[in-house]
C-alpha positions, -999 to 999 in steps of 0.1 A, spaced: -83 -429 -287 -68 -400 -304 -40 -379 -286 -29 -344 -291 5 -352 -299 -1 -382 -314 11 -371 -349 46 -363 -333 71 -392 -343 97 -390 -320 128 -412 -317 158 -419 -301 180 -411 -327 161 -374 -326 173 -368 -291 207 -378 -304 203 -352 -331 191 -327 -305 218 -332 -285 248 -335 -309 233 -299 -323 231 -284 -293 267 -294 -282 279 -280 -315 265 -247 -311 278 -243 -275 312 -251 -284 306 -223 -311 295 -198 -282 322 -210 -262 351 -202 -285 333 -168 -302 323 -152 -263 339 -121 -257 347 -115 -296 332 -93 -322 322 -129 -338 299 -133 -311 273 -110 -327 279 -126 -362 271 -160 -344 235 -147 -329 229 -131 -361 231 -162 -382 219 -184 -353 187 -161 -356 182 -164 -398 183 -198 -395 158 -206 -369 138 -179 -389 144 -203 -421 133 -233 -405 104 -217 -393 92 -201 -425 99 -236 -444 75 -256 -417 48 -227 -422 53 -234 -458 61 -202 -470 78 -208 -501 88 -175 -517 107 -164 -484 118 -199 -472 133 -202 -508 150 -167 -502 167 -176 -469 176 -210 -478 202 -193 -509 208 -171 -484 220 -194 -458 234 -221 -489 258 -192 -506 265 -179 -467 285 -209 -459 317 -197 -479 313 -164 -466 312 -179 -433 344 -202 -436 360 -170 -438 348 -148 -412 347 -178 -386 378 -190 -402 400 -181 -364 369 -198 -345 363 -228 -368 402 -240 -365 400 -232 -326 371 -259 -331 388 -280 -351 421 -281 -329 392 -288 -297 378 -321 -313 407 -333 -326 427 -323 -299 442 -351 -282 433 -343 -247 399 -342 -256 393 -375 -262 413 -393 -241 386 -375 -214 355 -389 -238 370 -427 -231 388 -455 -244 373 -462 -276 378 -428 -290 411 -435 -278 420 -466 -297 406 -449 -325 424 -417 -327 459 -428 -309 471 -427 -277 473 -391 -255 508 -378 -266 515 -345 -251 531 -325 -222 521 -352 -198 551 -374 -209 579 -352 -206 594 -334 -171 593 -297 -175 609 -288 -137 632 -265 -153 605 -245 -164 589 -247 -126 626 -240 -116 628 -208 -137 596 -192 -128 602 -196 -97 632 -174 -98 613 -153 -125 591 -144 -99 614 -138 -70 634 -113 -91 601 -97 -109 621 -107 -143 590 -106 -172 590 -139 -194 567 -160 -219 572 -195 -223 553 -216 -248 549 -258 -240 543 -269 -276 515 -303 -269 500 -320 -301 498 -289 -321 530 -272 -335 530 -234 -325 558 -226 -348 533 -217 -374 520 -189 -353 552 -177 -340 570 -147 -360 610 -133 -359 618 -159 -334 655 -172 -331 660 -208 -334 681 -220 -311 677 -259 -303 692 -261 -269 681 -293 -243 659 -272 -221 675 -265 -184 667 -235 -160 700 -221 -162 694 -212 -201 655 -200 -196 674 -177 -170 700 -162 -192 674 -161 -223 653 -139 -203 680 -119 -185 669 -84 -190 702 -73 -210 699 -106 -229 694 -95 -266 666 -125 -268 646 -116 -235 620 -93 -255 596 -121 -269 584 -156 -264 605 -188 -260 589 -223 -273 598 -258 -259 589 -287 -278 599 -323 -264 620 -307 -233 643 -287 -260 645 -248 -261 636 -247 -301 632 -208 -302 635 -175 -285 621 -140 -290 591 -150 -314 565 -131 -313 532 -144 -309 494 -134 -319 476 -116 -290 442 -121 -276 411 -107 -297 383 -111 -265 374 -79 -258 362 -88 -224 401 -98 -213 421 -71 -230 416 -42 -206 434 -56 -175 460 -74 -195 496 -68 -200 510 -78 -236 528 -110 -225 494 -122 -209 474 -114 -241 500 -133 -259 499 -160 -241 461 -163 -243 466 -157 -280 486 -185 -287 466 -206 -264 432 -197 -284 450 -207 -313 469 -240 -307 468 -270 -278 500 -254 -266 502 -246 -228 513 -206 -224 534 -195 -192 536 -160 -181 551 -142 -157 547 -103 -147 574 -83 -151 558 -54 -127 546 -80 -102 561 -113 -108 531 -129 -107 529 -162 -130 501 -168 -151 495 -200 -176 472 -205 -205 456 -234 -220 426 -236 -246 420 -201 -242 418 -198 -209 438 -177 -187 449 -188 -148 461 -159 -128 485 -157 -100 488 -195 -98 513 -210 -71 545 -229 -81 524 -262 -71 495 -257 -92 521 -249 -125 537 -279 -115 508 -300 -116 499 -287 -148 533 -292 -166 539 -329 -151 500 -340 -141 514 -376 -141 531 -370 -106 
């Protein structure tokens, strides 16, 4: 007997495929919403399906057309997704990452070294105070990735972290309190640096410039980005480009020393 579908091969490994696709392209979306990339993305999305149409209707002259199209393209792309690719890059290989996708990714990549190891209390200890005197202040929790990179006309100082310093660092007549601090390994290795800011349109309007910093720096590295309002004291974090508003001393706690 002859089916309808018959002439359709499909296999295991082509649900694999599917699926390994599709989770590419939504980390793509993921890390290009609420940019001007996102309309690039579609855009090339759209040629491509249209490609792989016109080659199974077997139109050669135009398939042959979009395929140099889409073959040259990819240069051209590596540069205009060159932000949004490292983002990517920095998501699989980030640490994190696989330690959630289980233990054999785990033995093969190393062992989750980040924030989780060290005790950053001092920097709980700080906000808090940061927040009860409505002083303004960016701190940035180096993980796997170093921030340094991104960081511009900071101070190196190389101090063993401690509340009392984050204080007088960020003391509004302090000539270093203008900027962001980084901590790397529970030491204070700069202050003042100034740090890319946010390009997702959809988040800059109700933002204050140490909030789109700290997303900035968060889109860019693994680093974890703490904020707090200098108008309403209200502390903020960052992490893989997301931003968490008004959080409680508990919940930045938890996310500074989630071994507890």
């Amino acid at each position: 007997m002859n089916y309808p579908l018959a002439f359709i091969d499909f296999t295991l490994i082509d649900l694999l495929d599917i699926l390994l696709v599709g989770f590419i392209i939504f980390q793509l979306y993921k890390l290009t919403r609420g940019t001007a990339a996102i309309r690039i993305f579609f855009g090339i999305l759209a040629i491509y399906l249209l490609w792989k149409l016109v080659s199974a209707m077997q139109m050669e002259m135009l398939g042959e057309i979009l395929g140099q199209f889409i073959g040259v393209g990819v240069i051209a792309l590596m540069i205009v997704f060159q932000k949004e690719l490292r983002r990517f890059l920095l998501f699989i290989g980030n640490r994190e990452f696989l330690n959630r996708r289980g233990p054999l990714l785990q033995g093969l990549f190393g062992s989750k070294t980040s924030v989780n190891s060290d005790r950053y209390d001092a920097v709980v200890t700080a906000c808090e105070h940061f927040a009860q005197t409505k002083t303004g202040a960016l701190i940035i929790i180096a993980r796997d990735s170093d921030p340094a990179a991104f960081i511009r006309s900071a101070r190196k100082i190389d101090a063993r972290l401690s509340s009392v310093l984050l204080e007088s660092i960020f003391f509004k007549n302090s000539p270093l309190h203008d900027g962001a601090v980084l901590i790397r390994s529970r030491r204070i290795v700069s202050a003042s640096g100034v740090l890319p800011v946010t390009e997702n349109e959809n988040m800059l309007q109700n933002l204050g410039m140490r909030h789109r910093a700290a997303l900035g720096i968060s889109e860019q590295t693994d680093a974890i980005a703490v904020a707090v309002s200098e108008e309403t004291g209200a502390i903020a974090y960052a992490i893989d480009g997301s931003l968490h508003r008004d959080v409680s001393l508990t919940e930045l706690q938890n996310v500074l020393n989630p071994n507890e």
